[in-house]
Backbone as a printed PyTorch tensor [residue, N CA C, xyz], in Angstrom:
tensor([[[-67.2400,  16.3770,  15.9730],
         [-68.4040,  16.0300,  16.7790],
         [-67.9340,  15.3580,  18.0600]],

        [[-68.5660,  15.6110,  19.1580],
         [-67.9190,  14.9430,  20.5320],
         [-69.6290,  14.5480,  21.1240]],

        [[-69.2360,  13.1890,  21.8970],
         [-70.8870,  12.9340,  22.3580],
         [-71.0660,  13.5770,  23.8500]],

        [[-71.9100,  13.6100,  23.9540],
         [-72.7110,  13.9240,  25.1620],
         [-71.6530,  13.4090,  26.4310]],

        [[-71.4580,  11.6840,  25.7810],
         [-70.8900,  11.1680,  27.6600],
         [-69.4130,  11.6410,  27.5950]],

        [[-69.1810,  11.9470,  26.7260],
         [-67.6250,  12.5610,  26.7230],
         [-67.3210,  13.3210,  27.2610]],

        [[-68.4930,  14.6350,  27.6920],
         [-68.0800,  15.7280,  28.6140],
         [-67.4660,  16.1750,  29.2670]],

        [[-66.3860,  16.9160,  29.5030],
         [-65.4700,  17.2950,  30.6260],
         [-65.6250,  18.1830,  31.4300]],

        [[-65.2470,  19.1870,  32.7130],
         [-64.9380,  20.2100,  32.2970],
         [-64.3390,  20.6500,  31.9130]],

        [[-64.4310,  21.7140,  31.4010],
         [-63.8890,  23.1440,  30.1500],
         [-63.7810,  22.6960,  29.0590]],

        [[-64.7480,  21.5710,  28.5400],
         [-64.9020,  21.1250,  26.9910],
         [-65.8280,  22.3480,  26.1860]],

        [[-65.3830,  22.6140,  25.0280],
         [-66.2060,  23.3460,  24.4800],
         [-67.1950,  22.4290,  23.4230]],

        [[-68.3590,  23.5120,  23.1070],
         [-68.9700,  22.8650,  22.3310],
         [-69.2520,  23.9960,  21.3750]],

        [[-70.0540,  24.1450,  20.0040],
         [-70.9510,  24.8140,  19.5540],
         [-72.5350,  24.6130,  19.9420]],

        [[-73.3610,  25.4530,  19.8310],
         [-74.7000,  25.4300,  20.4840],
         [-75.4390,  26.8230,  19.9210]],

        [[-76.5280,  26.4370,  19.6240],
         [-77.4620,  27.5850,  18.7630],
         [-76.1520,  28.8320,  18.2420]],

        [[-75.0500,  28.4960,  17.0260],
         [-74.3280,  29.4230,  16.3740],
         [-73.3910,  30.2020,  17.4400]],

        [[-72.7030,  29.9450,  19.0840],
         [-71.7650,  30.4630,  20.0610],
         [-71.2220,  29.1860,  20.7950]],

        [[-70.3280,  29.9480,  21.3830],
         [-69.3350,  28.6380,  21.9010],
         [-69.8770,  28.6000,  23.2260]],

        [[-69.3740,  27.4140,  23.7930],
         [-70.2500,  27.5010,  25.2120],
         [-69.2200,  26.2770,  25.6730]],

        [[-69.0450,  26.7060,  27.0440],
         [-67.5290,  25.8130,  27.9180],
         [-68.3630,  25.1780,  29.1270]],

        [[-68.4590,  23.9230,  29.0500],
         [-68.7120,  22.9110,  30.1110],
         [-68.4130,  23.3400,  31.9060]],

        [[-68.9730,  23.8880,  32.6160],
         [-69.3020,  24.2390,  33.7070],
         [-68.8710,  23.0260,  34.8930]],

        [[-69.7310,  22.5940,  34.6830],
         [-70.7970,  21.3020,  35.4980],
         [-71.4460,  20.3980,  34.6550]],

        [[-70.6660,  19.1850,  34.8470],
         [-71.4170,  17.6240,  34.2650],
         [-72.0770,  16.9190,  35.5510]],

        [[-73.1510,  15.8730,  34.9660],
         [-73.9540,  15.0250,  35.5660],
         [-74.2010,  13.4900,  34.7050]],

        [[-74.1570,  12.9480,  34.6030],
         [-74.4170,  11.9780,  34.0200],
         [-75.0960,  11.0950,  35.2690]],

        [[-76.8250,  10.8070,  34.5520],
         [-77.6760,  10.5220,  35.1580],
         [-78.1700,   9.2120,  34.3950]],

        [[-78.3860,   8.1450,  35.3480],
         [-79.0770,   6.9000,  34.7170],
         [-79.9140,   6.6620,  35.3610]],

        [[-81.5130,   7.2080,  34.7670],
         [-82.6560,   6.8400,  36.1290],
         [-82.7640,   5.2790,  36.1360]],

        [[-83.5110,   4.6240,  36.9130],
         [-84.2980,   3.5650,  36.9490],
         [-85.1580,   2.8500,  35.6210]],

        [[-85.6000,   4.3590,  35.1650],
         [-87.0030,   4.0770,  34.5930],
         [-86.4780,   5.1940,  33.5050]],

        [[-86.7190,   4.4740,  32.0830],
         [-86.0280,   5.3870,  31.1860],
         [-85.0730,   4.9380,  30.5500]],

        [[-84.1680,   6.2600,  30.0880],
         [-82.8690,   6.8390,  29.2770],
         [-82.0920,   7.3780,  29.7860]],

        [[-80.8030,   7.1340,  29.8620],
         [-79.6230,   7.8830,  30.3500],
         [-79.6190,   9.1890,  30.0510]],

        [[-79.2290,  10.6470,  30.3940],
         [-79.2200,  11.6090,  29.8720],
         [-77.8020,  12.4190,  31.0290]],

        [[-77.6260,  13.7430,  30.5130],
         [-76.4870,  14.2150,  30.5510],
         [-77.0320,  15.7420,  31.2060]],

        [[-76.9120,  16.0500,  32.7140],
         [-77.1240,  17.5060,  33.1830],
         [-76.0630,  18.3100,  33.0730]],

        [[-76.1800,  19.6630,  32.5360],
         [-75.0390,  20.0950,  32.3970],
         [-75.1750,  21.5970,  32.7210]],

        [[-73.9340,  22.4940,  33.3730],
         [-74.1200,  23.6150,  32.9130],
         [-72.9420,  24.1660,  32.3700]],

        [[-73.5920,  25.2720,  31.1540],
         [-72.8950,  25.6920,  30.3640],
         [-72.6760,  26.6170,  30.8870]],

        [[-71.5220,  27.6620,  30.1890],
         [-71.1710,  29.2550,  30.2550],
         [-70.6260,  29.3700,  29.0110]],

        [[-71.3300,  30.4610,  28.5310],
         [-70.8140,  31.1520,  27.0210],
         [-70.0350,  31.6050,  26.9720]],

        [[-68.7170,  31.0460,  25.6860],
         [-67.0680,  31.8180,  26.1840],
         [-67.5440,  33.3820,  25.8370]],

        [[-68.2130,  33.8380,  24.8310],
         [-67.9200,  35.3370,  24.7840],
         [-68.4310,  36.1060,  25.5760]],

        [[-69.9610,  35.8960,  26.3240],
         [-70.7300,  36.6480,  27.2670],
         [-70.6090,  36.7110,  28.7940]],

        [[-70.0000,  35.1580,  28.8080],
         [-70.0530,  34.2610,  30.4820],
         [-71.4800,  34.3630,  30.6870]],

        [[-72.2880,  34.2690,  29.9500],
         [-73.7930,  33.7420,  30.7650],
         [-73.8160,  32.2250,  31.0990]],

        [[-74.5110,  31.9000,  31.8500],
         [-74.5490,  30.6820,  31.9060],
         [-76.2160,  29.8350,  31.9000]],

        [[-76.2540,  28.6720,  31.6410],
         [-77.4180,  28.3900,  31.3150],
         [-77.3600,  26.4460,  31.7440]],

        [[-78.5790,  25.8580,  31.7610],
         [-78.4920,  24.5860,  32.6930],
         [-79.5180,  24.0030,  31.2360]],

        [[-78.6510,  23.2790,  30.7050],
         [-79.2770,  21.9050,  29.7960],
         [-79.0860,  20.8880,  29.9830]],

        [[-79.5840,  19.8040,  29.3540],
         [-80.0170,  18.3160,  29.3360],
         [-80.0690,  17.9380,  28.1760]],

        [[-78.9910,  16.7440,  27.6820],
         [-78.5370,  16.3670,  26.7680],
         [-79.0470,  14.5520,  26.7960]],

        [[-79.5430,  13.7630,  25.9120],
         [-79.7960,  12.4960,  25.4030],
         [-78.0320,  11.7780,  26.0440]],

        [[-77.9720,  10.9930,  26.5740],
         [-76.8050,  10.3160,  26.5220],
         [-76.1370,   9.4500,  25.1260]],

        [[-74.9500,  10.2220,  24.8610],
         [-74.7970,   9.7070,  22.9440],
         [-74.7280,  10.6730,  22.3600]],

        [[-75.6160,  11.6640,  22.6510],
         [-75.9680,  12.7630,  21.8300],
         [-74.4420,  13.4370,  21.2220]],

        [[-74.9470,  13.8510,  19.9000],
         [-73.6340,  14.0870,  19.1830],
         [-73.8860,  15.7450,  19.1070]],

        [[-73.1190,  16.1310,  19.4640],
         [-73.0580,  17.5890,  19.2570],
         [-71.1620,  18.2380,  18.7700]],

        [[-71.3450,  19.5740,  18.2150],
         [-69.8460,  19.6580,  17.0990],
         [-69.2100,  20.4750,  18.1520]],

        [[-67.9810,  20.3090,  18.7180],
         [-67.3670,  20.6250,  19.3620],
         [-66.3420,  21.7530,  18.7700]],

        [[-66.2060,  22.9300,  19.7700],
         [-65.7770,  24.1450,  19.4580],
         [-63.8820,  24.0910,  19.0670]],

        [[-63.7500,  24.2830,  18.4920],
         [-62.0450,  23.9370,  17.9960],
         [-61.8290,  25.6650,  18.3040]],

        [[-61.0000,  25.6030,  19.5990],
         [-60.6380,  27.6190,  19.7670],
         [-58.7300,  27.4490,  19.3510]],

        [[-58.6760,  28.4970,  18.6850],
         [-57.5720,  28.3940,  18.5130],
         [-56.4910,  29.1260,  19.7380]],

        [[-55.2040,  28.7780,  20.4850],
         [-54.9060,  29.6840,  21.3830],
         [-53.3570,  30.2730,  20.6330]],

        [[-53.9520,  31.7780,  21.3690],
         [-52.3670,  32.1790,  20.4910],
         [-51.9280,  32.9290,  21.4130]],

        [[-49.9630,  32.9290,  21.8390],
         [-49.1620,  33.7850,  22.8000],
         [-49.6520,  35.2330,  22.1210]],

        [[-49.6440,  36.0610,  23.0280],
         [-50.1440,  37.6720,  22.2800],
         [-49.5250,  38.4500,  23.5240]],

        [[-49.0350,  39.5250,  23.2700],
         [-48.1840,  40.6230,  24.3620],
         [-49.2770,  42.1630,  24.2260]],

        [[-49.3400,  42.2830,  25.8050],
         [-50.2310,  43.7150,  26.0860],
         [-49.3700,  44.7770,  25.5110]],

        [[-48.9700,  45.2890,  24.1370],
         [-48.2620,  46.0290,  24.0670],
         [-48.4980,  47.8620,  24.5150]],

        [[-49.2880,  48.5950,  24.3830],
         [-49.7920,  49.4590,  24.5920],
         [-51.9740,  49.6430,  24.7550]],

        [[-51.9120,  50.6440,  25.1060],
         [-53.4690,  51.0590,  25.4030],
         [-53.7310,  52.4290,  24.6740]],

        [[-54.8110,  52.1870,  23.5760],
         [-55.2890,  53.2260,  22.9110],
         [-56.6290,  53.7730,  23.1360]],

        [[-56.8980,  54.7900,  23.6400],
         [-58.0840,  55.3500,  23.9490],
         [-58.2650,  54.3700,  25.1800]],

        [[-59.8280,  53.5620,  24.5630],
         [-60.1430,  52.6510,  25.8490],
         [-59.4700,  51.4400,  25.1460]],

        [[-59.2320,  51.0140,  23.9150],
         [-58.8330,  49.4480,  23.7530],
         [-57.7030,  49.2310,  24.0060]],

        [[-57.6020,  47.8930,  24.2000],
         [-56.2730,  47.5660,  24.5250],
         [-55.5420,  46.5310,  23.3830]],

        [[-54.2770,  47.2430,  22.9190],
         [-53.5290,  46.5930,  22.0810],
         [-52.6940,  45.3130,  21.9940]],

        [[-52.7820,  44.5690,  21.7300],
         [-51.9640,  43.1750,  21.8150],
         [-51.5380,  42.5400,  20.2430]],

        [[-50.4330,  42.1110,  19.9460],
         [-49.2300,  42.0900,  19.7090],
         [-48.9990,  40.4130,  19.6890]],

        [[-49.3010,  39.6500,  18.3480],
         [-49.2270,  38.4940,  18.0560],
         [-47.5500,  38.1490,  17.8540]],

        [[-47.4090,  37.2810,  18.8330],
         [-45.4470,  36.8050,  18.7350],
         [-45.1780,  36.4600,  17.9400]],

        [[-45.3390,  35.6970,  17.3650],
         [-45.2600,  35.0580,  15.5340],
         [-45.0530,  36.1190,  14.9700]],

        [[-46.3780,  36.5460,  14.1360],
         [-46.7850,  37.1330,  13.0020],
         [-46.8150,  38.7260,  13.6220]],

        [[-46.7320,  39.3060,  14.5750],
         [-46.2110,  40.5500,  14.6080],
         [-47.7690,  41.1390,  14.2430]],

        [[-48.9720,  40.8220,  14.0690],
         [-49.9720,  41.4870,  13.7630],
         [-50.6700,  42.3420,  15.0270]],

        [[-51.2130,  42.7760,  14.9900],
         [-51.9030,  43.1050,  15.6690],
         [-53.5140,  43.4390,  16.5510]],

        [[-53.8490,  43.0360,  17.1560],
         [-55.5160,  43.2900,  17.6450],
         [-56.1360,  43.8920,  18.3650]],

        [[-56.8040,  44.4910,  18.6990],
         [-57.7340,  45.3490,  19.3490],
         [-58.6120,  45.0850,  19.8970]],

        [[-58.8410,  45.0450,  21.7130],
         [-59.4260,  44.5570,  22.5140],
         [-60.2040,  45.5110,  23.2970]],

        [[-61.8300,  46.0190,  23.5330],
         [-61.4840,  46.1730,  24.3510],
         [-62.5560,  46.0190,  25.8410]],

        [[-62.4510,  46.5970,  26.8300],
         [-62.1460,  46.2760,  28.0350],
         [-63.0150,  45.3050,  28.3130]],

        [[-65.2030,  45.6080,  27.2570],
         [-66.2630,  44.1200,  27.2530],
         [-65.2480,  43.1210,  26.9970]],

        [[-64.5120,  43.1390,  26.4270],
         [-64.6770,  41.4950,  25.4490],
         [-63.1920,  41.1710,  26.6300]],

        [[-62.4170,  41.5490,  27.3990],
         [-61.3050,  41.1700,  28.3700],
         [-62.2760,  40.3870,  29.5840]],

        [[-63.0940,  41.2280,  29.8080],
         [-63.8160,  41.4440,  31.1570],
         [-63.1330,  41.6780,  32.4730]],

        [[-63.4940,  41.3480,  33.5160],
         [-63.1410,  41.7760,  34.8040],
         [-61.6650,  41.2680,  35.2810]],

        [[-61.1590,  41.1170,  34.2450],
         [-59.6100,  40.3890,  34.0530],
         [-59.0270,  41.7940,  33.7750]],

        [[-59.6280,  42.8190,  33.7500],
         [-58.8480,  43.9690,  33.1090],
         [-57.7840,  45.0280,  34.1370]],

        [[-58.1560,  44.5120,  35.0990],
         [-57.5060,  45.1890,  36.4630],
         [-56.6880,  44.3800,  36.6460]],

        [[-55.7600,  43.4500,  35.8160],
         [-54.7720,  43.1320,  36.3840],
         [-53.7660,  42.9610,  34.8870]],

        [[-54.2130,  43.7100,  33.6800],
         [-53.7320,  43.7470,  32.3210],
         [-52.6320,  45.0880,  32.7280]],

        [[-51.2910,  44.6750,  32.4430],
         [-50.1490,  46.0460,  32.1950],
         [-49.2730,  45.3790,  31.1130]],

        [[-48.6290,  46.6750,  30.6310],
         [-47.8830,  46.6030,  29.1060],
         [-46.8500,  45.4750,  29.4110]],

        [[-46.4370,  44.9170,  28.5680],
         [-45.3980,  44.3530,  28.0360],
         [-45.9990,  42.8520,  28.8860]],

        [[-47.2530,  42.7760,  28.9560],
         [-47.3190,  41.3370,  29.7920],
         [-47.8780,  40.0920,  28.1480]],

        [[-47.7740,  39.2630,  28.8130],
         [-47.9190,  38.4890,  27.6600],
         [-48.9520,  37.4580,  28.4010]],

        [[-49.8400,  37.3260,  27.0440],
         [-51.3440,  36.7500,  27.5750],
         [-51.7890,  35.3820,  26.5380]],

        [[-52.2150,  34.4820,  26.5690],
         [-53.4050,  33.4110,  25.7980],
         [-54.6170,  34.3990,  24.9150]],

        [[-54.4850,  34.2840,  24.0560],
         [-56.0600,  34.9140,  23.4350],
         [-56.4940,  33.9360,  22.5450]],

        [[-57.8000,  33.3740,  22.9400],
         [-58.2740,  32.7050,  22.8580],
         [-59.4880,  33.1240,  21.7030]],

        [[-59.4940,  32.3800,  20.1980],
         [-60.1130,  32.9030,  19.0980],
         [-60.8260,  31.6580,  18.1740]],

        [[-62.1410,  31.7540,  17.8610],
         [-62.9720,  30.8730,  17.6220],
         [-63.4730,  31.1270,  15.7180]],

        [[-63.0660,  30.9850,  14.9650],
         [-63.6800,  31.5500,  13.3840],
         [-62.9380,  32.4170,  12.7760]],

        [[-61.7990,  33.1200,  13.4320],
         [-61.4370,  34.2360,  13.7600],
         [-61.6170,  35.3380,  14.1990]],

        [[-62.5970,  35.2900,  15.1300],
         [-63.3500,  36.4290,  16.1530],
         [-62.6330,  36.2310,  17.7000]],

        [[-61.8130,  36.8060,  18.1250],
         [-61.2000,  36.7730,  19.5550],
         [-62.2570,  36.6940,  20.2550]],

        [[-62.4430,  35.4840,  21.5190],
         [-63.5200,  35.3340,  22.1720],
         [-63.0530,  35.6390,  23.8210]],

        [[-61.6910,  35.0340,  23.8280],
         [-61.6790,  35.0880,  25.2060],
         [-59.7390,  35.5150,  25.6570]],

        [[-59.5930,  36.1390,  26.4030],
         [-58.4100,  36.0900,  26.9320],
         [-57.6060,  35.7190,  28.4910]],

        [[-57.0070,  35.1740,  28.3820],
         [-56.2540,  34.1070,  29.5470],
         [-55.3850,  35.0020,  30.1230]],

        [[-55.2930,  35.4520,  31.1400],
         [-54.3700,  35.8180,  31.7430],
         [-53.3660,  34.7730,  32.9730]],

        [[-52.1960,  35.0920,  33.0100],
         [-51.0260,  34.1480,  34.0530],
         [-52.3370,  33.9890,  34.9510]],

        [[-51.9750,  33.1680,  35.5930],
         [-52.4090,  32.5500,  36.9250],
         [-52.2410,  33.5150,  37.8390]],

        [[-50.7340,  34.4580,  37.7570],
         [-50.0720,  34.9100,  39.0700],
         [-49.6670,  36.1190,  38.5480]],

        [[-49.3270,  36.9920,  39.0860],
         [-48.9930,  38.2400,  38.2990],
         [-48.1900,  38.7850,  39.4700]],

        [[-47.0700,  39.7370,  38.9840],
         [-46.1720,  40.7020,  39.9740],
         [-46.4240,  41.6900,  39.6430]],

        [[-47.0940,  42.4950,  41.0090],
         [-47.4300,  44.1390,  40.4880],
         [-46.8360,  44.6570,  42.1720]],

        [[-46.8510,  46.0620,  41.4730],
         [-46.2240,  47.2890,  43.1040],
         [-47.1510,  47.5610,  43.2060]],

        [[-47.1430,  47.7030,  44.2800],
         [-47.9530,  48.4070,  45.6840],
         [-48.2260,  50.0390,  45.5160]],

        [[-48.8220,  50.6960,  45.2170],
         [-48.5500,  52.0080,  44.7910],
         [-49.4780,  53.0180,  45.9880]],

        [[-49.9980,  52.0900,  46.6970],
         [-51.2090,  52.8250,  47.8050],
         [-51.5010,  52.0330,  48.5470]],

        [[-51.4550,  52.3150,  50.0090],
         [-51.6300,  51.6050,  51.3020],
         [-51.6230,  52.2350,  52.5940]],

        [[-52.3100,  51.8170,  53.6730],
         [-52.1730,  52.5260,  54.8480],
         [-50.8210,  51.6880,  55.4000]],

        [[-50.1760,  52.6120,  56.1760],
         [-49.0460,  52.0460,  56.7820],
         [-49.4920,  50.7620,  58.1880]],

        [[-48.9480,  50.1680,  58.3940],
         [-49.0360,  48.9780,  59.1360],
         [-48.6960,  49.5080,  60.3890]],

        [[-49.4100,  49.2930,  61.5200],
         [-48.9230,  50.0750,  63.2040],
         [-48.2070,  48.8220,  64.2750]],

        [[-46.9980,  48.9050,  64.1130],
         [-45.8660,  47.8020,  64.8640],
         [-47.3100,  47.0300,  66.0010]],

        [[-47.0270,  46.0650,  66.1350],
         [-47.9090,  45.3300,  66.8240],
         [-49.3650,  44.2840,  66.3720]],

        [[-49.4730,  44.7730,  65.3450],
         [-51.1420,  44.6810,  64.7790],
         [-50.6340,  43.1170,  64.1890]],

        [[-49.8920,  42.8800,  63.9670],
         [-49.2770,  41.5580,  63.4010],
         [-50.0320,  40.7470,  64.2630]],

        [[-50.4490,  39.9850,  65.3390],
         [-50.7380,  38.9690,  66.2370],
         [-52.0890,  38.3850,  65.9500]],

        [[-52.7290,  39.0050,  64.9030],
         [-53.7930,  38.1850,  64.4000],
         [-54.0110,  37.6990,  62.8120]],

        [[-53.0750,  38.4260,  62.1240],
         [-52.7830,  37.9770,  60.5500],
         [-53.8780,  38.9250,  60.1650]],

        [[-53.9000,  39.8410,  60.5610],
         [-54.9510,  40.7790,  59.6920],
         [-54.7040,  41.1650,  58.8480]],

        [[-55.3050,  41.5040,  57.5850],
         [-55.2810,  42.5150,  56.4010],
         [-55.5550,  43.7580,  55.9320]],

        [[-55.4160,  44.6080,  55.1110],
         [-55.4830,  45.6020,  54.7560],
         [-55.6360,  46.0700,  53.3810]],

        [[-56.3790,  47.0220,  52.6810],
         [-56.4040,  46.8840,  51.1050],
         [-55.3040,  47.5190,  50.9120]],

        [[-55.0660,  47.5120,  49.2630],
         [-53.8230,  47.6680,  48.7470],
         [-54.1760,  48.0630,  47.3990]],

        [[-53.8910,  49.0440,  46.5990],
         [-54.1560,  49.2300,  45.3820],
         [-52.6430,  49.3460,  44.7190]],

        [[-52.5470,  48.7600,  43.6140],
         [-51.4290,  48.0410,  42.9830],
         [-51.1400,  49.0530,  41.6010]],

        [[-50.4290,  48.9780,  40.7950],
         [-50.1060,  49.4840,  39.4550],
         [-50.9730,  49.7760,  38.6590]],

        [[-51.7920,  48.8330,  38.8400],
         [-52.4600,  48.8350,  37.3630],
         [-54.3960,  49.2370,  37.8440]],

        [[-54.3050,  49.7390,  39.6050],
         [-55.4600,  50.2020,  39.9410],
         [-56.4270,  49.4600,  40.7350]],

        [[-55.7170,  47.9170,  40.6710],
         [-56.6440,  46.7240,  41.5790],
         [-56.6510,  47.0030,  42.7640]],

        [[-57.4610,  46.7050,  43.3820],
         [-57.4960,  46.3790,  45.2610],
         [-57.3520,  45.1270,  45.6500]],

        [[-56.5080,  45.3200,  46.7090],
         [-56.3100,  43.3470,  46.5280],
         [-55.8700,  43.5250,  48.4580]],

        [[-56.2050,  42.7360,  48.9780],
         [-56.1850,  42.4800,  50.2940],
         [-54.5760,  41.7670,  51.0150]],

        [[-54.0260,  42.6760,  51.0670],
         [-52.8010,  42.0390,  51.8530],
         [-52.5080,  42.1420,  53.1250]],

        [[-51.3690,  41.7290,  53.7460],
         [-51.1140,  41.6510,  55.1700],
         [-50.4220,  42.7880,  55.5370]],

        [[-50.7400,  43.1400,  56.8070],
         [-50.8020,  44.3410,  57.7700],
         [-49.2340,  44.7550,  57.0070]],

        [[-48.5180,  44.0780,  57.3310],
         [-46.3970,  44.0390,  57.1970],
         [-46.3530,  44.8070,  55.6200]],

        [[-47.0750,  44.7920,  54.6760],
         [-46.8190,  45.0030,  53.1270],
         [-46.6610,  46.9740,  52.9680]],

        [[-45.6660,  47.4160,  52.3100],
         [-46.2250,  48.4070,  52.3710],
         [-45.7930,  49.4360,  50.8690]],

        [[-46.0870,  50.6160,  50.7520],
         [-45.6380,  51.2080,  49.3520],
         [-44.5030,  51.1170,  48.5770]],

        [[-44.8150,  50.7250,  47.4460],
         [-43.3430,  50.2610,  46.7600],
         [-43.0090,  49.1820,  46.3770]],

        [[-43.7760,  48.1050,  47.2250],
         [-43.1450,  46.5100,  47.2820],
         [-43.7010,  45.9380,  46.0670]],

        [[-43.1290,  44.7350,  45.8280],
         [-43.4990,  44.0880,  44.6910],
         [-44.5430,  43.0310,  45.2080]],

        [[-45.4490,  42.3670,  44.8130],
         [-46.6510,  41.2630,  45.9250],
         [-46.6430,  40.6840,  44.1100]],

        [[-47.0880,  39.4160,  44.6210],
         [-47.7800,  38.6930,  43.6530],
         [-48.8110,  38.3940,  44.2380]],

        [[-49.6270,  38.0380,  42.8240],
         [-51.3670,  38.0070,  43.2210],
         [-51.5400,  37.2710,  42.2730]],

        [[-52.9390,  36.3560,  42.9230],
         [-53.7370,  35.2220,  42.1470],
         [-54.7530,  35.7300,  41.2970]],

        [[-55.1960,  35.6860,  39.9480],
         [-55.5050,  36.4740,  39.1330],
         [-57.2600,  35.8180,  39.2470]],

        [[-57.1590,  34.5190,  39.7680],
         [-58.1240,  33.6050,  39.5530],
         [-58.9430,  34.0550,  40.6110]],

        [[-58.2540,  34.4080,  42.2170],
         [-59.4560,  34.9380,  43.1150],
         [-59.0670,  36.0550,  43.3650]],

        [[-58.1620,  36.7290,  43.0980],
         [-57.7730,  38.0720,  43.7800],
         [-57.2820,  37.9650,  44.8660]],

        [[-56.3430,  37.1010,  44.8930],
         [-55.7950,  36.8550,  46.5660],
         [-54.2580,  37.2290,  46.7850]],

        [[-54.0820,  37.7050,  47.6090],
         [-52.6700,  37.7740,  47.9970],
         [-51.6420,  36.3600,  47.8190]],

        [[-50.7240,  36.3790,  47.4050],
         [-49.3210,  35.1810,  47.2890],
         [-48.7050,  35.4780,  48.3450]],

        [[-47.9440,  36.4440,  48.0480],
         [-46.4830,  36.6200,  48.8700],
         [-45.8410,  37.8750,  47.8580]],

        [[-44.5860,  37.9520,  48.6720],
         [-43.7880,  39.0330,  48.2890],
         [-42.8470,  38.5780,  46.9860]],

        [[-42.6580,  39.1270,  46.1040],
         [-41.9590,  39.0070,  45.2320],
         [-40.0550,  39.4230,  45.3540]],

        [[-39.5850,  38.7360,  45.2420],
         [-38.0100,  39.0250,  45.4090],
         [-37.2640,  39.5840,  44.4290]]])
């Protein structure tokens, strides 16, 4: 059980039978009244999100997720296979339950999967990822003098916005969190 003023973000909780990850806290003490707790949630398995108000104190049972290293080993049909380091088992993902994290999933990468009862709820991908360049317009000597960009579609099919200079072949790292260009990989 965890109370209300304890809140963090990315605390989980349980809530009507699903897990649900702390958004946005408020902790409010009117004048006139009871302390209470604004919050918004997002559901780890759906990502909906939703805006409640909690009693300050209030005891509610906090979500215990278990996290486990797991490797993208291959892709079957549409799911995608992953490959528990330990125990060598195996699970079946697919692309709903990854979500929009899936354009930057290639084999042999190794990921967080994140599992609540034993139902896989959520999966973590690196922060940063190294992928090739596999499609791009070529860069025209000069165009450099304003830091402009250009799209780029990568290995695994993403579009990701890099600089004019980048071109087929290269290795780029990318931020998985906004889709942003890093730098060049060495």
């Amino acid at each position: 059980m965890i109370s209300s003023n304890d809140f963090r973000t990315g605390t989980t909780i349980e809530l009507d039978g699903a897990v649900w990850r702390v958004v946005e806290f408020l902790h409010v003490k009117p004048g006139k009244g009871s302390a209470f707790v604004r919050t918004k949630l997002k559901n780890a398995k759906n990502g909906s999100q939703v805006e409640r108000t909690f009693r300050a104190g209030e005891m509610l049972p906090q979500a215990i997720l278990e996290k486990r290293a797991m490797q993208h080993t291959y892709k079957d049909a549409e799911d995608f296979v992953f490959m528990d380091m330990e125990t060598y088992e195996e699970a079946r993902l697919s692309p709903a339950q990854i979500g929009d994290r899936v354009k930057y999933l290639k084999e042999e990468m190794e990921v967080n999967v994140l599992s609540w009862n034993n139902e896989i709820i959520d999966v973590d991908l690196p922060n940063a990822v190294v992928l090739e360049v596999t499609q791009t317009d070529p860069g025209v000597k000069g165009d450099t003098a304003t830091g402009g960009t250009k799209p780029a579609i990568v290995e695994t099919g993403a579009q990701v916005m890099v600089p004019l200079f980048i071109t087929v072949g290269e290795r780029i790292k990318i931020d998985t969190r906004n889709d942003s260009y890093l730098g060049r990989e060495n």
